[in-house]
SEVO-215273 format. One record per residue (C-alpha): residue in one letter; chain; x, y, z; residue number from 1. Coordinates in Angstrom, 2 decimals. Layout:
<pts>
   resn   chain         x         y         z   resi
      A       A         X         Y         Z    NUM
...
</pts>
This chain:
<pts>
   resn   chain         x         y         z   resi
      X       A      0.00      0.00      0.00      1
      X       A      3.26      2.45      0.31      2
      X       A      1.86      3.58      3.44      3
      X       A      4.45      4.74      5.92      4
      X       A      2.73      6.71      9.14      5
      X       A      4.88      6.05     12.37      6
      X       A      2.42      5.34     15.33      7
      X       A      3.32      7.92     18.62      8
      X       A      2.72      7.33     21.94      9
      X       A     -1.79      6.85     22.24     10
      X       A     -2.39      6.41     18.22     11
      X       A     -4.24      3.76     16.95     12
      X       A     -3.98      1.80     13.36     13
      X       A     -6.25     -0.42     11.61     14
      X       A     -5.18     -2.86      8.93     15
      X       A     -7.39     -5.42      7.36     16
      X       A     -5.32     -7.40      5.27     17
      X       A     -8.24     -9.59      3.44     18
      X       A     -6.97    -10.80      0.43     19
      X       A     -3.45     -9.69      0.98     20
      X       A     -1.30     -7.30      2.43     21
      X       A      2.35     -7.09      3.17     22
      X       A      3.28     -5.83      7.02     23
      X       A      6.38     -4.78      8.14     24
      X       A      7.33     -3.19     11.30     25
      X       A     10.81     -2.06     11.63     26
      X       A     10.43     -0.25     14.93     27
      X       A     13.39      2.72     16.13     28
      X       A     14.14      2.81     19.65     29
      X       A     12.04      1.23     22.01     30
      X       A      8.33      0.29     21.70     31
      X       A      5.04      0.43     23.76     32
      X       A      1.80     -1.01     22.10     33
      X       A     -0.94     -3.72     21.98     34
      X       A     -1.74     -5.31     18.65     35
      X       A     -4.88     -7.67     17.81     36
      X       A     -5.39     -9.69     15.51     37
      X       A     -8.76    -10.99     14.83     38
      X       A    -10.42    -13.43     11.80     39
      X       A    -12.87    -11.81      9.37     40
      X       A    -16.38    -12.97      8.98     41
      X       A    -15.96    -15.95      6.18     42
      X       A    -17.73    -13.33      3.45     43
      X       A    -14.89    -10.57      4.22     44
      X       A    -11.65    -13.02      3.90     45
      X       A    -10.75    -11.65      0.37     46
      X       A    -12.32     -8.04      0.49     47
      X       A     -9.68     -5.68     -0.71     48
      X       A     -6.67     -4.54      1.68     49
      X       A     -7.29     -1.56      4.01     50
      X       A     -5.49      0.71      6.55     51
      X       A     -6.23      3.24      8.34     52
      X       A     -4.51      5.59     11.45     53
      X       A     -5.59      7.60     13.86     54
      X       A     -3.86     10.07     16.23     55
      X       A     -4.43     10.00     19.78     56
      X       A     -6.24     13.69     19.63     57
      X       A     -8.84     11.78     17.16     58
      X       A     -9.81      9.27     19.39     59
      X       A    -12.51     10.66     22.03     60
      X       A    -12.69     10.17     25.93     61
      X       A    -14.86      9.80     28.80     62
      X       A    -13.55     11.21     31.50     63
      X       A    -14.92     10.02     35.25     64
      X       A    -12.98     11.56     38.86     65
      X       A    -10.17      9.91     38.70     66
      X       A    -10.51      7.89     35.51     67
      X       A    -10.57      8.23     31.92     68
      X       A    -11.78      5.78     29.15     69
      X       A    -10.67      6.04     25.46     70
      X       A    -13.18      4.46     23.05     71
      X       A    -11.18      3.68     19.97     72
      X       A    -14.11      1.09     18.59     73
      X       A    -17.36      0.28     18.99     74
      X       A    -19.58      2.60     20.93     75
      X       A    -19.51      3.21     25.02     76
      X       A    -21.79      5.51     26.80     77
      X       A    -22.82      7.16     23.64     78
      X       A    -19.26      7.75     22.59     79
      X       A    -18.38      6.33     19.70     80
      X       A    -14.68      5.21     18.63     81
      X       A    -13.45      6.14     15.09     82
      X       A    -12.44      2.59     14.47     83
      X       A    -15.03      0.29     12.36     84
      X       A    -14.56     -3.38     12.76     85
      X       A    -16.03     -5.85     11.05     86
      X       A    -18.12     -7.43     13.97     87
      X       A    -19.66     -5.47     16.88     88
      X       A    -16.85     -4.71     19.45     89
      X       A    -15.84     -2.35     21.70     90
      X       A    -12.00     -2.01     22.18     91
      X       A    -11.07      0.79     24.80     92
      X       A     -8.37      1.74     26.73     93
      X       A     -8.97      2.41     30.34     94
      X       A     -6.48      4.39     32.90     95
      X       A     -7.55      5.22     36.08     96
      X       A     -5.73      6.37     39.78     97
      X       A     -5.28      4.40     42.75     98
      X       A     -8.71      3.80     44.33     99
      X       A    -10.72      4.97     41.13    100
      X       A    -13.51      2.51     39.74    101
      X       A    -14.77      1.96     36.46    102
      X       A    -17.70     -0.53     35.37    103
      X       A    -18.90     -1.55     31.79    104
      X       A    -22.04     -2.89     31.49    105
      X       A    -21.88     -6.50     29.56    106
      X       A    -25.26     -8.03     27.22    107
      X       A    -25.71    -11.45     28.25    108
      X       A    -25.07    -12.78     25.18    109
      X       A    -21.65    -10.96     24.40    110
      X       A    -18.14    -12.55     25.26    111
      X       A    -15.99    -10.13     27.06    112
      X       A    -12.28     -9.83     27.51    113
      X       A     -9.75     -7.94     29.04    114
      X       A     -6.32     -7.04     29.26    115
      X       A     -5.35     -5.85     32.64    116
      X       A     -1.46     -3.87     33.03    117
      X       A     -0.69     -3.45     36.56    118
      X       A      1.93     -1.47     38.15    119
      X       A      3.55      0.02     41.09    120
      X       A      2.29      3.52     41.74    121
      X       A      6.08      5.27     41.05    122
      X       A      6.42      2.78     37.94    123
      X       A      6.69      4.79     34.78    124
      X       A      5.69      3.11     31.24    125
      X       A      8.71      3.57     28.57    126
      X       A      6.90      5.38     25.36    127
      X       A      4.23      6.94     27.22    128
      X       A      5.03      8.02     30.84    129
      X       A      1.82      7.52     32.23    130
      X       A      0.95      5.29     35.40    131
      X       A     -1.84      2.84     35.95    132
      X       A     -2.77      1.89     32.05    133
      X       A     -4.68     -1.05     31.36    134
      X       A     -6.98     -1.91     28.03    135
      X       A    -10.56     -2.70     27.92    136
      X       A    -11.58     -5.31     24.90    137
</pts>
């Protein structure tokens, strides 16, 4: 696709590589990120290539005391993420101080997951700098 957008610290990229696409990563310096990977609905499996990027200003928040949830897909609260998957999901990314709670309401019928990043309270993550991060899927 001759696409060449380096990610910074809170972006978000989307690449559905249906029928084919190549994907190279030659990362400089140190790197801080989540990828997932998930299977397209049979129907989808050869649609044509796509990609698409997003910088962290792009992507909108909900902000709580003490809390702060970034919807990048799917919809929460009303707020909906910029990112369009091919199945209903919500993919978020949650950060929240010491003592702060957050809840997410779950339909009975959906499967939920989540990644959960703990650290110490003067622990400082390399691209970012920002304590207490954890993702939301």
């Amino acid at each position: 696709m001759g696409l060449s957008r380096p990610p910074r610290p809170g972006d978000a990229q989307w690449i559905r590589a249906g029928r084919g696409i190549l994907h190279a990563e030659q990362p400089e310096g140190g790197r801080h990120g989540l990828q997932l990977w998930t299977s397209l609905p049979p129907a989808q499996k050869f649609a044509e290539p796509t990609y698409r990027s997003w910088r962290a200003a792009d992507i909108p928040e909900i902000r709580r005391p003490g809390a702060r949830v970034r919807v990048i897909a799917g919809t929460m609260e009303g707020v909906a993420g910029p990112m369009a998957l091919a199945t209903p999901t919500v993919f978020a990314q949650a950060s929240s101080q010491a003592g702060a709670t957050l809840t997410r309401a779950v339909e009975k019928t959906a499967r939920a997951r989540s990644l959960r990043a703990r650290r110490r309270a003067n622990e400082r993550t390399p691209a970012a700098g920002r304590r207490g991060r954890a993702c939301v899927c």
